[in-house]
C-alpha distance (Angstrom), angle and dihedral (degrees) to the residues before:
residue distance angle dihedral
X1 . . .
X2 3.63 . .
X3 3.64 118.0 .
X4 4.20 135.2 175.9
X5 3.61 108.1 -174.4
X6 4.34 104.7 -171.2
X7 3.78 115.8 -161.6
X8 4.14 133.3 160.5
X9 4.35 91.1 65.0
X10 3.84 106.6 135.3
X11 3.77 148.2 139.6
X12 3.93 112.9 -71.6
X13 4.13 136.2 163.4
X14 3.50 116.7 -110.9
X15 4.02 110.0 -87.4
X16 4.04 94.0 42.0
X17 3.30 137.0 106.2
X18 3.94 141.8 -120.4
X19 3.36 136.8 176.1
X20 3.81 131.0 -139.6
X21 3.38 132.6 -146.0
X22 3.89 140.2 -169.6
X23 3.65 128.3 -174.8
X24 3.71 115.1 -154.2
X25 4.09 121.2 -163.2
X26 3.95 132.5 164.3
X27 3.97 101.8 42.6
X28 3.71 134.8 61.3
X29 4.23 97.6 -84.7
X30 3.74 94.0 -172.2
X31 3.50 103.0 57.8
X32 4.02 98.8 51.0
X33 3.84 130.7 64.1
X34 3.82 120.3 -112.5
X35 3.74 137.7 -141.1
X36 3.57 148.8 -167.1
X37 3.69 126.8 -148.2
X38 3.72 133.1 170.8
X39 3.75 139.6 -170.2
X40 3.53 146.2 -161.1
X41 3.99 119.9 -143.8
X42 3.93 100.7 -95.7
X43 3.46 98.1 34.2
X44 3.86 148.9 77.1
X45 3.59 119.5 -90.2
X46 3.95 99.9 -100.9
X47 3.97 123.3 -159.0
X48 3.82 116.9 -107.7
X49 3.88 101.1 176.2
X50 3.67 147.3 -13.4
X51 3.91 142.6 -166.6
X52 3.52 140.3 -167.9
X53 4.20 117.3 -118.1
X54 4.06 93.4 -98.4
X55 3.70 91.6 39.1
X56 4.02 98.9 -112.8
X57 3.63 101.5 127.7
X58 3.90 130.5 37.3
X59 3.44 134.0 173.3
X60 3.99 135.3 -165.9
X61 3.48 143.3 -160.3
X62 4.08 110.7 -97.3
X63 4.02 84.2 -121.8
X64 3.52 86.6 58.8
X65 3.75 118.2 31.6
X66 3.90 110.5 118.6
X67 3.78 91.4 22.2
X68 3.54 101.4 65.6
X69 3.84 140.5 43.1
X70 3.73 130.0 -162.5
X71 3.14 123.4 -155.5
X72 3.93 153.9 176.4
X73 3.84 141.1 -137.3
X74 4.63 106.3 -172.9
X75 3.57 91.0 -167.6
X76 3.19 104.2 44.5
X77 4.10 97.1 44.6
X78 4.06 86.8 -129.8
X79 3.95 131.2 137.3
X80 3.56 115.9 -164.9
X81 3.82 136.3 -167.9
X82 3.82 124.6 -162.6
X83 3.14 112.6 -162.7
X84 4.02 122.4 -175.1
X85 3.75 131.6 -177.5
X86 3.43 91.0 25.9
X87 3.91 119.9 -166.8
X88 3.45 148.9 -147.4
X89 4.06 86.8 -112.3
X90 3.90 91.6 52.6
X91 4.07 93.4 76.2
X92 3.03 111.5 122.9
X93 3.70 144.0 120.8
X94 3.68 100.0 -93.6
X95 4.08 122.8 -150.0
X96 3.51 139.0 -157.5
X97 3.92 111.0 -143.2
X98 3.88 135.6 -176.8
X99 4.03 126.3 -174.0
X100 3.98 112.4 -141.2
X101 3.73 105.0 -170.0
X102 3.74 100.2 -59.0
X103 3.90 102.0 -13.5
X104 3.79 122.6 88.9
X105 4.03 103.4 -148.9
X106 3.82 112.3 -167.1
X107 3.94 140.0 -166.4
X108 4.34 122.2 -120.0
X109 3.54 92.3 -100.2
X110 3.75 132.4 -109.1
X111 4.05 120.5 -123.1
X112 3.87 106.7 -129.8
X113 4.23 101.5 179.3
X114 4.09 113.5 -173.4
X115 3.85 100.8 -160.0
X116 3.93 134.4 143.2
């Protein structure tokens, strides 16, 4: 079955750096785009950053753009997300997400908390 395993969340000060990653198994990872979400307790889960199955096209969240970098690894099955200059407003639980044909599949979550 599908499965998105996140890993790399943690507790940072505001100005560093983490990055995310999400391990994908039981579906065909190359061929279909990936995403990352997050969401704070309270609110919807908001989109932080998608990108297409070979990797050509990627979007961000305005909040985000220039901060942090998605990225993707074929072989190895992995989604990454770098994120720099983190800040207090980027806690969240953060999410790795996939669409197969009409079904969104998504990961447990990893806690990333930006605090000094």
């Amino acid at each position: 079955q599908v499965q998105l395993v996140e890993s790399g969340g943690g507790l940072v000060q505001p100005g560093e750096s983490l990055r995310l990653s999400c391990a994908a198994s039981g579906f065909p990872f190359s061929i279909y785009a990936t995403y990352w979400y997050r969401q704070v307790p309270g609110k919807e889960r908001e989109l932080v950053a998608s990108m297409t199955s070979a990797g050509g096209s990627t979007n961000y969240a305005d909040s985000v753009k220039g901060r942090f970098t998605i990225s993707r690894d074929n072989a190895k099955n992995t989604v990454y997300l770098q994120m720099n200059s983190l800040k207090p407003e980027d806690t969240a639980v953060y999410y790795c997400s996939t669409l197969i044909l009409v079904k969104r599949y998504w990961g447990q979550g990893t806690q990333v908390t930006v605090s000094s």
